[in-house]
N, CA, C and O atoms as CSV, one atom per row, in Angstrom:
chain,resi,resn,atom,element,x,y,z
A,1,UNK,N,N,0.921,-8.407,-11.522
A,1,UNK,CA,C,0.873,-9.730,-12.088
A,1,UNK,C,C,-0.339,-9.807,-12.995
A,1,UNK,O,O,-1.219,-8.963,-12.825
A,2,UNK,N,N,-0.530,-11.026,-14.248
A,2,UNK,CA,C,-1.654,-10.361,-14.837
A,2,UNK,C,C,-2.853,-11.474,-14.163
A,2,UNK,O,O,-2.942,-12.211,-13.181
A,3,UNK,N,N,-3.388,-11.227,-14.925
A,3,UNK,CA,C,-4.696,-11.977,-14.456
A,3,UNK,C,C,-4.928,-13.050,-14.701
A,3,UNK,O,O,-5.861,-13.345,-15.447
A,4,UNK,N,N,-3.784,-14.342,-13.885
A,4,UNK,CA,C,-3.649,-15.907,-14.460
A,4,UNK,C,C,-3.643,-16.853,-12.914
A,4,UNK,O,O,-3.158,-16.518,-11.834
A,5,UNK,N,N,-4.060,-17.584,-13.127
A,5,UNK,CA,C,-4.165,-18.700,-11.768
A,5,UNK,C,C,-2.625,-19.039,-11.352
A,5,UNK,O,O,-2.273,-19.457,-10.248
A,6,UNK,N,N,-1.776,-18.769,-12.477
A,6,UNK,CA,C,-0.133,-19.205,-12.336
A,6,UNK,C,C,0.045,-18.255,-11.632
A,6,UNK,O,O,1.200,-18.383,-11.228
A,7,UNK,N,N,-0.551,-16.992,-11.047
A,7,UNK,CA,C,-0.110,-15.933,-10.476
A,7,UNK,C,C,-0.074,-16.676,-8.750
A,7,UNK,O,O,0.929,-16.638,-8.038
A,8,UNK,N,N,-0.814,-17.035,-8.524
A,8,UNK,CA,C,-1.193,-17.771,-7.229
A,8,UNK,C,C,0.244,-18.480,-6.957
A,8,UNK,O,O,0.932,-18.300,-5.953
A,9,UNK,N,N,0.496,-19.159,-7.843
A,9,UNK,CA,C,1.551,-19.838,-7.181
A,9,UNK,C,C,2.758,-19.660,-6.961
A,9,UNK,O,O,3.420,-20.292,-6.138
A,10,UNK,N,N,3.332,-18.382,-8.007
A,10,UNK,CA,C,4.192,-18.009,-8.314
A,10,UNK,C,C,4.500,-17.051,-6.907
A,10,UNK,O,O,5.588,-17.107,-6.333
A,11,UNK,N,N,3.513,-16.278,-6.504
A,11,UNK,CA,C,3.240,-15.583,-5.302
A,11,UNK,C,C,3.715,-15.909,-4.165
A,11,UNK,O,O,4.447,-15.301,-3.384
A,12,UNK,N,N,3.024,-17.377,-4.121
A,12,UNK,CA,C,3.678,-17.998,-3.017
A,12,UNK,C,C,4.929,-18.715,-2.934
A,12,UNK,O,O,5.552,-19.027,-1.920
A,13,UNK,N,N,5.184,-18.915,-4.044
A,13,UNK,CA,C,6.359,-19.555,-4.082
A,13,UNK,C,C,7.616,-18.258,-3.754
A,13,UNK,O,O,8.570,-18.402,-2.988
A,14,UNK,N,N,7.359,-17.253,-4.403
A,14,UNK,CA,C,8.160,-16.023,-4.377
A,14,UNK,C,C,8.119,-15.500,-2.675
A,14,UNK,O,O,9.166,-15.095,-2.171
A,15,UNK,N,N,6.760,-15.550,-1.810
A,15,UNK,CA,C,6.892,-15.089,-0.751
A,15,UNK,C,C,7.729,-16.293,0.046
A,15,UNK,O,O,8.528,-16.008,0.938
A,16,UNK,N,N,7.510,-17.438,-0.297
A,16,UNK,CA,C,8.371,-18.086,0.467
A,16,UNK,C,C,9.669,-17.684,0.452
A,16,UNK,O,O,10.011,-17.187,1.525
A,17,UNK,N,N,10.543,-17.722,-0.413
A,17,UNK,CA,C,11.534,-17.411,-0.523
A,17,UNK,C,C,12.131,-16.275,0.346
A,17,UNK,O,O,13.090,-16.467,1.094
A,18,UNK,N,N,11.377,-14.829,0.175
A,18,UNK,CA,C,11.465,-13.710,0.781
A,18,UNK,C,C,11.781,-13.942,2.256
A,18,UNK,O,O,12.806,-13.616,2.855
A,19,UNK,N,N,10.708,-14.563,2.721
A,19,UNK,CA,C,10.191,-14.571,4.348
A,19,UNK,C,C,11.800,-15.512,4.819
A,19,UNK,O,O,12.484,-15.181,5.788
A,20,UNK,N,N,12.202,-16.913,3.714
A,20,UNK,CA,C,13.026,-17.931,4.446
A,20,UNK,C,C,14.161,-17.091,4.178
A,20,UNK,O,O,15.029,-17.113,5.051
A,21,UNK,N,N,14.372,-16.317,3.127
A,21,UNK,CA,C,15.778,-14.985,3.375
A,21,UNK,C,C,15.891,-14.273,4.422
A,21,UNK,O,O,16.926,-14.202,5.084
A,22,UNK,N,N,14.690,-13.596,4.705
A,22,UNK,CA,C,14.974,-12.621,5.918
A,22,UNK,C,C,14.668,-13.283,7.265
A,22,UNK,O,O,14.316,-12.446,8.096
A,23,UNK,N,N,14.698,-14.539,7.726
A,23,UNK,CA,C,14.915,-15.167,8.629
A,23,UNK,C,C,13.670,-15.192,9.437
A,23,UNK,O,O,13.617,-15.059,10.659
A,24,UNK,N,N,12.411,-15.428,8.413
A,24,UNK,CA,C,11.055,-15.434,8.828
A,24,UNK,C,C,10.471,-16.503,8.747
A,24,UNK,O,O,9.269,-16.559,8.486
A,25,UNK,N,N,11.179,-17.503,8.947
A,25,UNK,CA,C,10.498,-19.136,8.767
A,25,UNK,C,C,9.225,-19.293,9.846
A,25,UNK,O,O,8.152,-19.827,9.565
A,26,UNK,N,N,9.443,-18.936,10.644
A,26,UNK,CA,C,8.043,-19.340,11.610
A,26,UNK,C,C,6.955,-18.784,11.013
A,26,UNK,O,O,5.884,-19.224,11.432
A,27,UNK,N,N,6.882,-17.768,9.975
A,27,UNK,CA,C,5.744,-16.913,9.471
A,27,UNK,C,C,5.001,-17.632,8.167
A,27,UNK,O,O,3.795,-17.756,7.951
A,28,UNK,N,N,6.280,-18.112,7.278
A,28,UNK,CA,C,5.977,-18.991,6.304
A,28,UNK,C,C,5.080,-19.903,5.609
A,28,UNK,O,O,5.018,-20.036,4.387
A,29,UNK,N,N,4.344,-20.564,6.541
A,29,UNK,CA,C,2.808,-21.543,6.466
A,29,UNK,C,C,2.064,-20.768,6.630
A,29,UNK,O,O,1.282,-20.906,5.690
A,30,UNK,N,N,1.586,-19.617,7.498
A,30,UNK,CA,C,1.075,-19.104,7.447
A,30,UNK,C,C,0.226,-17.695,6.447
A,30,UNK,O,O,-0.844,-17.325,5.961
A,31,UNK,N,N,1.794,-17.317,6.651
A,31,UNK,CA,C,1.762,-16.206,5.461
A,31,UNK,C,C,1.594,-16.780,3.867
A,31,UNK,O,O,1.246,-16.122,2.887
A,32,UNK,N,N,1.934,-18.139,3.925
A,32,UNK,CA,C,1.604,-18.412,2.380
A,32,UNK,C,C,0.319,-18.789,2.483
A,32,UNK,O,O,-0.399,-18.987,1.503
A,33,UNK,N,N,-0.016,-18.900,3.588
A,33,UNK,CA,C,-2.033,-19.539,3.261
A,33,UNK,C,C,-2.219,-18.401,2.862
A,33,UNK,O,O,-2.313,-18.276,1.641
A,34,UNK,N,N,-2.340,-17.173,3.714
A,34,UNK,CA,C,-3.081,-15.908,3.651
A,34,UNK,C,C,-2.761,-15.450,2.299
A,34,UNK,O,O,-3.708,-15.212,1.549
A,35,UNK,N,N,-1.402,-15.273,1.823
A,35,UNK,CA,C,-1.065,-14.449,0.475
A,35,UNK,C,C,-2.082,-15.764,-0.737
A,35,UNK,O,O,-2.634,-15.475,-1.798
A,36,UNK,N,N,-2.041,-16.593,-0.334
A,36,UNK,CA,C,-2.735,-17.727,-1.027
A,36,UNK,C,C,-3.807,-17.402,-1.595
A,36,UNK,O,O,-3.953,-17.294,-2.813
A,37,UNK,N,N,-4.991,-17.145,-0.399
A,37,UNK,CA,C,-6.005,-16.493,-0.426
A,37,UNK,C,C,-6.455,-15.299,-1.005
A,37,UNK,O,O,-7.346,-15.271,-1.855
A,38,UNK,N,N,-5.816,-14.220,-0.536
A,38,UNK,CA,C,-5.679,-12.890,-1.084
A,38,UNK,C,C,-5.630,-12.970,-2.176
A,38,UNK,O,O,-6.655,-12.520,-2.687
A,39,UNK,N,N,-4.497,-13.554,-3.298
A,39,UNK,CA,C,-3.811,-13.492,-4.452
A,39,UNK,C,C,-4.804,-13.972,-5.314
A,39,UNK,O,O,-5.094,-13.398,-6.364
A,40,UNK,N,N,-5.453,-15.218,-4.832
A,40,UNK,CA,C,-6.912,-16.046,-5.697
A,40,UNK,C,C,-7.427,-15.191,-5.678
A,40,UNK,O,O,-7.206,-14.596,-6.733
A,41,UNK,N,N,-8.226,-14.532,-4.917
A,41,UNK,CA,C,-9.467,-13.734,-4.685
A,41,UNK,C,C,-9.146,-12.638,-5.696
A,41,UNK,O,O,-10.030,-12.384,-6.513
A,42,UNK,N,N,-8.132,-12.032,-5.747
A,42,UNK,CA,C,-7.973,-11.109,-6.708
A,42,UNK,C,C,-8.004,-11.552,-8.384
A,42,UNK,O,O,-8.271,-10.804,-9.325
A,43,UNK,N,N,-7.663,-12.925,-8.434
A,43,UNK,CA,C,-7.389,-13.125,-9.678
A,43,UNK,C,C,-8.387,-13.641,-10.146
A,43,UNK,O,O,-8.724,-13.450,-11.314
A,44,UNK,N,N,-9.265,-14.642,-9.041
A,44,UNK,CA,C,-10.388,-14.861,-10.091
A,44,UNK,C,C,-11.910,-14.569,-9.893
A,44,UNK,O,O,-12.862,-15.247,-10.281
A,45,UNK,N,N,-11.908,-13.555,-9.289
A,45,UNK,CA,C,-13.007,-12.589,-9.053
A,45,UNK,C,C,-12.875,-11.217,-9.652
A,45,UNK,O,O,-13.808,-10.429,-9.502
A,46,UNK,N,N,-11.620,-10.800,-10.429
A,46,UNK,CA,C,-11.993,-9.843,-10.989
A,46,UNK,C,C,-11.092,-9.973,-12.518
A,46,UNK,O,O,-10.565,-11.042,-12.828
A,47,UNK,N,N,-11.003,-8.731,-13.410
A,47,UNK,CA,C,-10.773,-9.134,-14.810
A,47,UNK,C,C,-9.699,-8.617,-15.068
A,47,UNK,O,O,-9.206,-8.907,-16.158
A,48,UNK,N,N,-8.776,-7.444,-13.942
A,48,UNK,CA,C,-7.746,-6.929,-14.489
A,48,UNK,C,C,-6.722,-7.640,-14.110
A,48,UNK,O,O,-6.778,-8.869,-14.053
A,49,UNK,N,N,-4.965,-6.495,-13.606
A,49,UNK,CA,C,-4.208,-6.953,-13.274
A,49,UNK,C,C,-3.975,-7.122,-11.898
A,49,UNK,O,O,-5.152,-7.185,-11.542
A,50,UNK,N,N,-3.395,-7.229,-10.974
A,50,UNK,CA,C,-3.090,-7.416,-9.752
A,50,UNK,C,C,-1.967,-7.196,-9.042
A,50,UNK,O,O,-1.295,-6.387,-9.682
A,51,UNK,N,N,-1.328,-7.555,-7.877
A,51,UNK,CA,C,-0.240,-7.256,-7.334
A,51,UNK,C,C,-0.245,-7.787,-5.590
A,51,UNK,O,O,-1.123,-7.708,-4.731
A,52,UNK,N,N,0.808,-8.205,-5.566
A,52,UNK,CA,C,1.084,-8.606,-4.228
A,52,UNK,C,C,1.833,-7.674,-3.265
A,52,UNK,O,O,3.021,-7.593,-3.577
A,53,UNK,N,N,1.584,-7.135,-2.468
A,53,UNK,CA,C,2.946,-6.584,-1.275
A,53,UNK,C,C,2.716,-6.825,-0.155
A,53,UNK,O,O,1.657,-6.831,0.474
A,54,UNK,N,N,4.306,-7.152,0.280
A,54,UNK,CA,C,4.646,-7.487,1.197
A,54,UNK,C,C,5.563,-7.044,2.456
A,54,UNK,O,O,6.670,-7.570,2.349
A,55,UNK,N,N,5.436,-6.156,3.739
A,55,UNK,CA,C,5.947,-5.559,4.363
A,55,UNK,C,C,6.187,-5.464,5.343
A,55,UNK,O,O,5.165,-5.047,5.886
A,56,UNK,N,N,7.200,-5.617,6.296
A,56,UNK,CA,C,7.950,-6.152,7.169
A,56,UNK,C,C,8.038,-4.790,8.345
A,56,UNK,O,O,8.799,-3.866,8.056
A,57,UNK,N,N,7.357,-4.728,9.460
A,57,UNK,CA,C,7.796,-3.532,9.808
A,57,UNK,C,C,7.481,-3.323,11.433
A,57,UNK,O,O,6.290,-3.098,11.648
A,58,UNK,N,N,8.270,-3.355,12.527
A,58,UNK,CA,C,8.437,-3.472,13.649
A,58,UNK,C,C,7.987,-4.867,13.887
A,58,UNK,O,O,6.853,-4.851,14.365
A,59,UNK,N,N,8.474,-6.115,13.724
A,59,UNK,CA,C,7.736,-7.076,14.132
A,59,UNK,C,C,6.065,-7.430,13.688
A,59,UNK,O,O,5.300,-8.273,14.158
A,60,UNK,N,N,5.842,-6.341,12.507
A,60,UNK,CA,C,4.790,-7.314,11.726
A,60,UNK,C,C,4.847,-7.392,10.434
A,60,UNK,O,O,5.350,-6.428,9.857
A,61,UNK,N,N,4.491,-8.230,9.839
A,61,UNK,CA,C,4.106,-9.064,8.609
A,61,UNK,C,C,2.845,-8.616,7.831
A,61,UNK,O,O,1.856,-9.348,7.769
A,62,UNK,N,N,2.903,-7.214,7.147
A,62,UNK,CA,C,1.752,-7.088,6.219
A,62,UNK,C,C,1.742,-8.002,5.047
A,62,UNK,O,O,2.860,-8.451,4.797
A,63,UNK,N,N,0.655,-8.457,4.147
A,63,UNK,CA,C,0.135,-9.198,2.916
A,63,UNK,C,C,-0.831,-8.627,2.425
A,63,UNK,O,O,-1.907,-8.612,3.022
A,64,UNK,N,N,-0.662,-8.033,1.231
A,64,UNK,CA,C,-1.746,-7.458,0.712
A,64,UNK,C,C,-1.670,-7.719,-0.627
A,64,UNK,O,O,-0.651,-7.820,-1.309
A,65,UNK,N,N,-3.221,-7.859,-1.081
A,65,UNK,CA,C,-3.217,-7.726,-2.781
A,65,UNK,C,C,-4.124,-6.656,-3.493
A,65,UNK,O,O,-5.354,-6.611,-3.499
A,66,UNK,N,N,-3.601,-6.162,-3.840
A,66,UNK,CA,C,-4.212,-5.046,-4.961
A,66,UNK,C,C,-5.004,-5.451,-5.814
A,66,UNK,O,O,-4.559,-6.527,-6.213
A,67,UNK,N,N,-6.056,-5.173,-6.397
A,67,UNK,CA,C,-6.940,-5.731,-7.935
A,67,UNK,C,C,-7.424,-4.594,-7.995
A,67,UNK,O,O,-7.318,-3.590,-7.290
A,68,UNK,N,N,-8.364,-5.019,-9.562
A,68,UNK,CA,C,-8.674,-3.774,-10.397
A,68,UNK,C,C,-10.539,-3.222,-9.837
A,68,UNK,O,O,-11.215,-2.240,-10.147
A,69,UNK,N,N,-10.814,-4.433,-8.907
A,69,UNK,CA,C,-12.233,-3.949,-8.918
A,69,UNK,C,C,-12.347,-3.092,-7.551
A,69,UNK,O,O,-11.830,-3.506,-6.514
A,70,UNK,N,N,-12.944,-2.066,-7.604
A,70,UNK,CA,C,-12.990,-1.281,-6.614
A,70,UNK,C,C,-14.305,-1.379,-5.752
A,70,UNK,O,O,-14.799,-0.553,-4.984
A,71,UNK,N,N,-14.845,-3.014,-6.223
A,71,UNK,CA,C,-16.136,-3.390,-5.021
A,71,UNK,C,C,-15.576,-4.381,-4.004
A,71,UNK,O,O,-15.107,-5.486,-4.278
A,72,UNK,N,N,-15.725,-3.654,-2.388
A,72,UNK,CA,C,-15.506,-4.129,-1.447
A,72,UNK,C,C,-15.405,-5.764,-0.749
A,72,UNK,O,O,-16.356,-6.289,-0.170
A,73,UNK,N,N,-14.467,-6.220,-0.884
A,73,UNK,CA,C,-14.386,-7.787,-0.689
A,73,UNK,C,C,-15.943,-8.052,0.139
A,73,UNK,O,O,-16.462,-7.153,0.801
A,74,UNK,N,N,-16.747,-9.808,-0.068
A,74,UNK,CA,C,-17.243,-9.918,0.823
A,74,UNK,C,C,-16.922,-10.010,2.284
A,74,UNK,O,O,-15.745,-10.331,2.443
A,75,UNK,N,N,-17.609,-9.827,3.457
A,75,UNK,CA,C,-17.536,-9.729,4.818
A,75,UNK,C,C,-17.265,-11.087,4.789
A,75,UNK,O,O,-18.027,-11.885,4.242
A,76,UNK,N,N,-16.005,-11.479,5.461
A,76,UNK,CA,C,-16.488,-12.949,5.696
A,76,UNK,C,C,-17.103,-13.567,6.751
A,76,UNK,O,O,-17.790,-13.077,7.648
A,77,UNK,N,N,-16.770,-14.723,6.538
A,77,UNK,CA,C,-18.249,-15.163,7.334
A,77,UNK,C,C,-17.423,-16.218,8.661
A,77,UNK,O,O,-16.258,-16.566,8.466
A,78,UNK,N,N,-17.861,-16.474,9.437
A,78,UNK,CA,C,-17.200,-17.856,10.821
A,78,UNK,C,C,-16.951,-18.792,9.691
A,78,UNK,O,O,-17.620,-18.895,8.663
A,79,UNK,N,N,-15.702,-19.574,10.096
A,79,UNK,CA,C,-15.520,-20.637,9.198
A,79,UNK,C,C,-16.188,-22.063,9.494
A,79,UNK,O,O,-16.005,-23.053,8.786
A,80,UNK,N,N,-17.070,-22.021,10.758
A,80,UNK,CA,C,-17.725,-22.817,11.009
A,80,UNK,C,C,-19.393,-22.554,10.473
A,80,UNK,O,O,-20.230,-23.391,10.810
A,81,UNK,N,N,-19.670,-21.768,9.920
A,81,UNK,CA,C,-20.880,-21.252,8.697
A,81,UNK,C,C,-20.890,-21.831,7.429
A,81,UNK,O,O,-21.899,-22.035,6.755
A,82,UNK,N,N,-19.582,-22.127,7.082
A,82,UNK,CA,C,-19.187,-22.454,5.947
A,82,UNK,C,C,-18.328,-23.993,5.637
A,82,UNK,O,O,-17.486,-24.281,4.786
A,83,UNK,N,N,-18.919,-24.734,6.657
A,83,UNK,CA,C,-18.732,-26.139,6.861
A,83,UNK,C,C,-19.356,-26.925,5.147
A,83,UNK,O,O,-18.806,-27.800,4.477
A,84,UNK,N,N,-20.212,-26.437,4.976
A,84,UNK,CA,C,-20.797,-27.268,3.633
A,84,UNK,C,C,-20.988,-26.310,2.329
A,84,UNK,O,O,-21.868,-26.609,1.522
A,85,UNK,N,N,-20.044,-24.982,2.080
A,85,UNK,CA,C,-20.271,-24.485,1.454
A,85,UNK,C,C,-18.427,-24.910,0.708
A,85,UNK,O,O,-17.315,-25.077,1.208
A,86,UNK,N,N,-19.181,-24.937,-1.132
A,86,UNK,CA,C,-17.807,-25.318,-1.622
A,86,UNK,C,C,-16.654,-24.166,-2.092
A,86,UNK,O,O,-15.559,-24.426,-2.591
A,87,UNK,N,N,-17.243,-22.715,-1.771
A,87,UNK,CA,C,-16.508,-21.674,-2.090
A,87,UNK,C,C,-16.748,-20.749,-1.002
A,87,UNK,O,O,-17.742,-21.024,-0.331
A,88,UNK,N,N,-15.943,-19.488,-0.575
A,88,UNK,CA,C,-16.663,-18.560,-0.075
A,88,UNK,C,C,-15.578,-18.503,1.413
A,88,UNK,O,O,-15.785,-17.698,2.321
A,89,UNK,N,N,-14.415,-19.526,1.428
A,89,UNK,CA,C,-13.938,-19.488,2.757
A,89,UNK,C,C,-12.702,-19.044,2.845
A,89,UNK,O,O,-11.883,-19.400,3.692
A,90,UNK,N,N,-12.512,-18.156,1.864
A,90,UNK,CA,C,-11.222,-17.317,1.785
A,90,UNK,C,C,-11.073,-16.864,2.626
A,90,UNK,O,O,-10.458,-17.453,3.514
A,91,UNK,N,N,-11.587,-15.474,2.830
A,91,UNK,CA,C,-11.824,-14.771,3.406
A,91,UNK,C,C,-11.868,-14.598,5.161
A,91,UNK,O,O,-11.479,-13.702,5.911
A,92,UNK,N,N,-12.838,-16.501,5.490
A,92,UNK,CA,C,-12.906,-16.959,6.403
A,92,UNK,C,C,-11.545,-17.167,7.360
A,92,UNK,O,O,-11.302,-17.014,8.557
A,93,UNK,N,N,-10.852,-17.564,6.276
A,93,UNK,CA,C,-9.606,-18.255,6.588
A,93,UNK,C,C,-8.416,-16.959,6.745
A,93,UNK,O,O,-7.449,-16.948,7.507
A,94,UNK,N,N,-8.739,-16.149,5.997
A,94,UNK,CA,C,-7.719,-15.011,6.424
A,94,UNK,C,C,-8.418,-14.326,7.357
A,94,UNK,O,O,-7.593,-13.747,8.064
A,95,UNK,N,N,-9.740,-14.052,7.792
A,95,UNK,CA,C,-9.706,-13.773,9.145
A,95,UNK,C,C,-9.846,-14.203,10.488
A,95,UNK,O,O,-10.033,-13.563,11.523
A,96,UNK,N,N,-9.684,-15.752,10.202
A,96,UNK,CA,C,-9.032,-16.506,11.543
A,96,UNK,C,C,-7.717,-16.923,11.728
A,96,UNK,O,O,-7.284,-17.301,12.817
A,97,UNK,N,N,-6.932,-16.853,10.490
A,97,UNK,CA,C,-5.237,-16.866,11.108
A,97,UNK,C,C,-4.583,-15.754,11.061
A,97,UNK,O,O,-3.586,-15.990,11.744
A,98,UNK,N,N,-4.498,-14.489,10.617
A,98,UNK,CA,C,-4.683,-13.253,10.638
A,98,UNK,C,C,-4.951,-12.645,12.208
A,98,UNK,O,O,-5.721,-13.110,13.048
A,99,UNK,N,N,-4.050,-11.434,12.334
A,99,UNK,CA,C,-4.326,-10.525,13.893
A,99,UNK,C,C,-4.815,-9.746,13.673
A,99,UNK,O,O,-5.285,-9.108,14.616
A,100,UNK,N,N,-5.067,-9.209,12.127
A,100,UNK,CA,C,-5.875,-8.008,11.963
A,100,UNK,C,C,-5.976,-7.921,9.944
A,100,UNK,O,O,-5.082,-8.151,9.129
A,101,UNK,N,N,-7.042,-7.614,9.775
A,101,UNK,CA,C,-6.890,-7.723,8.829
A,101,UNK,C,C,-7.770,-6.468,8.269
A,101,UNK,O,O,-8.215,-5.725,9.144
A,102,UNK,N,N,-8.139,-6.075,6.621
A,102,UNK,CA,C,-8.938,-4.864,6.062
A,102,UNK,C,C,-9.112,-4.882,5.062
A,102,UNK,O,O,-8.709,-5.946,4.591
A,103,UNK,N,N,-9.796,-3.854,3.906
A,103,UNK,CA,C,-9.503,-3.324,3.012
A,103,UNK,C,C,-9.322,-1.943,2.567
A,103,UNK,O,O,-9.202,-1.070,3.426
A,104,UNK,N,N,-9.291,-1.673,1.451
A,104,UNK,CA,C,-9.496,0.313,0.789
A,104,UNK,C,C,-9.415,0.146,-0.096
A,104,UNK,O,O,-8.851,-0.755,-0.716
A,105,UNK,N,N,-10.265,1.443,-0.544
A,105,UNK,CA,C,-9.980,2.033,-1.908
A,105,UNK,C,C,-8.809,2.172,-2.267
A,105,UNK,O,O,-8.114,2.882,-1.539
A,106,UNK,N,N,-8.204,1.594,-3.427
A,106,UNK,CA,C,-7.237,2.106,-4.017
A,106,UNK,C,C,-6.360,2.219,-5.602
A,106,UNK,O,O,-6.353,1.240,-6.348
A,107,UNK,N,N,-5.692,3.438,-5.961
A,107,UNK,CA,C,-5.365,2.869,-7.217
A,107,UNK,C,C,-4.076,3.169,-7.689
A,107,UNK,O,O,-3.277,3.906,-7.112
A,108,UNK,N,N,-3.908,2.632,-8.658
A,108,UNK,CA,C,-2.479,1.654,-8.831
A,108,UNK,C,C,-2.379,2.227,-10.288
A,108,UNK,O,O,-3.483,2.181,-10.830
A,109,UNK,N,N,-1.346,2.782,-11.136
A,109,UNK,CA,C,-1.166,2.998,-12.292
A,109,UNK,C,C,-2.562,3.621,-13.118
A,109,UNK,O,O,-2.888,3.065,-14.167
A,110,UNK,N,N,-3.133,4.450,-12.755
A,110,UNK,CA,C,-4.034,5.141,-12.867
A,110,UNK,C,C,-5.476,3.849,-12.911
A,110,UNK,O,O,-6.214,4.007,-13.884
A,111,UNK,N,N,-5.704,3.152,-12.347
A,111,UNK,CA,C,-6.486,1.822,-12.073
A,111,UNK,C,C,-6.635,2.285,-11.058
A,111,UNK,O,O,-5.843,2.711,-10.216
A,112,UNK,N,N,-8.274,2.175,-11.129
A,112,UNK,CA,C,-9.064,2.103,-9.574
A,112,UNK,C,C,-9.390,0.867,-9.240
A,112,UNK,O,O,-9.994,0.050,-9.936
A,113,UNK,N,N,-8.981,0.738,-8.161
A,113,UNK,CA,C,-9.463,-1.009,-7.230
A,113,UNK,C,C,-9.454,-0.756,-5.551
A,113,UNK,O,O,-9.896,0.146,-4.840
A,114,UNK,N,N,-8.948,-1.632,-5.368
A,114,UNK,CA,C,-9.157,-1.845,-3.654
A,114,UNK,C,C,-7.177,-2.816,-3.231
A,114,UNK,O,O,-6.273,-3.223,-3.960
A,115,UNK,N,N,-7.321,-2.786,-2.213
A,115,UNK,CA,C,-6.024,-3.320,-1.150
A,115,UNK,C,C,-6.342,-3.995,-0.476
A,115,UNK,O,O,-6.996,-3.315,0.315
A,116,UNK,N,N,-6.372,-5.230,-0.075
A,116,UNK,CA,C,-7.088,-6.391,0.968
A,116,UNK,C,C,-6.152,-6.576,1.607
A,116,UNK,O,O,-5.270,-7.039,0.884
A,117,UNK,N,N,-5.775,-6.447,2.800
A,117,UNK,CA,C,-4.522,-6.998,3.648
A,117,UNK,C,C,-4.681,-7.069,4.843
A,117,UNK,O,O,-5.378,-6.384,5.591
A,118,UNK,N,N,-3.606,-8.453,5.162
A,118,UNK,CA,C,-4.059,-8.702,6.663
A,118,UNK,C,C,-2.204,-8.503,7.124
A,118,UNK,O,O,-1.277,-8.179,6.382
A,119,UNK,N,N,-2.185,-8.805,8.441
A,119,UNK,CA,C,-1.115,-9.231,9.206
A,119,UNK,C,C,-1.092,-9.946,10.239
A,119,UNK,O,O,-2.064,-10.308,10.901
A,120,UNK,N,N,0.683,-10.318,10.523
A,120,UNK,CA,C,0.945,-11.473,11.248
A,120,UNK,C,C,1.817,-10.850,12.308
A,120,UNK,O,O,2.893,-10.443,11.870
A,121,UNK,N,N,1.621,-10.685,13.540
A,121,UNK,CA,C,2.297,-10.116,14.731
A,121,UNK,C,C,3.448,-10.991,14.943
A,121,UNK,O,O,2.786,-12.004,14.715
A,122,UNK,N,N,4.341,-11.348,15.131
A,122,UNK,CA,C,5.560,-11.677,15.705
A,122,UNK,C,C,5.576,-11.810,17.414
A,122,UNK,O,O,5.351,-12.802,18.107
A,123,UNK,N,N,5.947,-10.349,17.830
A,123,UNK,CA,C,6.058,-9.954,18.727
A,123,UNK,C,C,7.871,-9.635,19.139
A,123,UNK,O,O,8.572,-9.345,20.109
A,124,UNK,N,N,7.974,-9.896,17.807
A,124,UNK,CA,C,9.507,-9.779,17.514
A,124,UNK,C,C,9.894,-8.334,16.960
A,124,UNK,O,O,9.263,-7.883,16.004
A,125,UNK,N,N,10.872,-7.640,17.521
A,125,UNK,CA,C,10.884,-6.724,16.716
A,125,UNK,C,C,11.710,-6.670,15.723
A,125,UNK,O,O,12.649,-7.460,15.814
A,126,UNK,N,N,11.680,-5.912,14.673
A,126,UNK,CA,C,12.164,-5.502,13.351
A,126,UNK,C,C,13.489,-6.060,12.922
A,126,UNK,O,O,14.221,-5.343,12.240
A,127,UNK,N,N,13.931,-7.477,13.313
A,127,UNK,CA,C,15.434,-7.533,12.908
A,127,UNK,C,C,15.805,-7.949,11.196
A,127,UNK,O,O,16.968,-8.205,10.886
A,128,UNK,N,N,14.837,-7.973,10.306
A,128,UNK,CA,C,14.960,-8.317,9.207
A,128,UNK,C,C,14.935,-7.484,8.446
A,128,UNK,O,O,15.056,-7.739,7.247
């Protein structure tokens, strides 16, 4: 996706769709905060292009976004740290609704960047 704030929404609007096809509605609010998050962070913290994926696999729900900068997301922080701060709670927020979350090195069409992704356990297995 390129490097536009319309990417954000389009994202989510597109993962919705996905998740309410394959009969993943309970995941839906959730997974669109997180891809929410992810998808911003990529787009307006760095200058290239980006990318969303999304992957379904024994009963979990990966979200990840790709970007072009290959410096390590900040650590985030308790979201109760960040009670009076007006930016900075992305991160926060995908790692308190999130079961596990990360990053890496990685690159994409000969582009070096990083992969930020979290997931969403079910406990359901793989019927989608």
């Amino acid at each position: 996706m390129p490097n536009d704030l319309r990417a954000v929404t389009i994202s989510r609007r597109t993962l919705r769709l996905i998740l309410t096809m394959h009969g993943l509605i309970s995941l839906v609010d959730v997974a669109e905060l997180l891809a929410t998050e992810l998808v911003s962070n990529a787009v307006r913290h760095t200058k290239g292009p980006a990318a969303l994926r999304v992957r379904w696999s024994a009963g979990v729900l990966r979200i990840g976004a790709w970007d072009a900068d290959p410096q390590p997301p900040e650590p985030p922080k308790e979201l109760g740290q960040l009670s009076h701060s007006e930016d900075g709670r992305g991160m926060g927020m995908v790692r308190a609704c999130s079961d596990l979350w990360g990053w890496q090195p990685l690159s994409r069409f000969g582009n070096r960047g990083k992969f930020v992704w979290c997931e969403l356990a079910t406990g359901v297995g793989a019927t989608a």
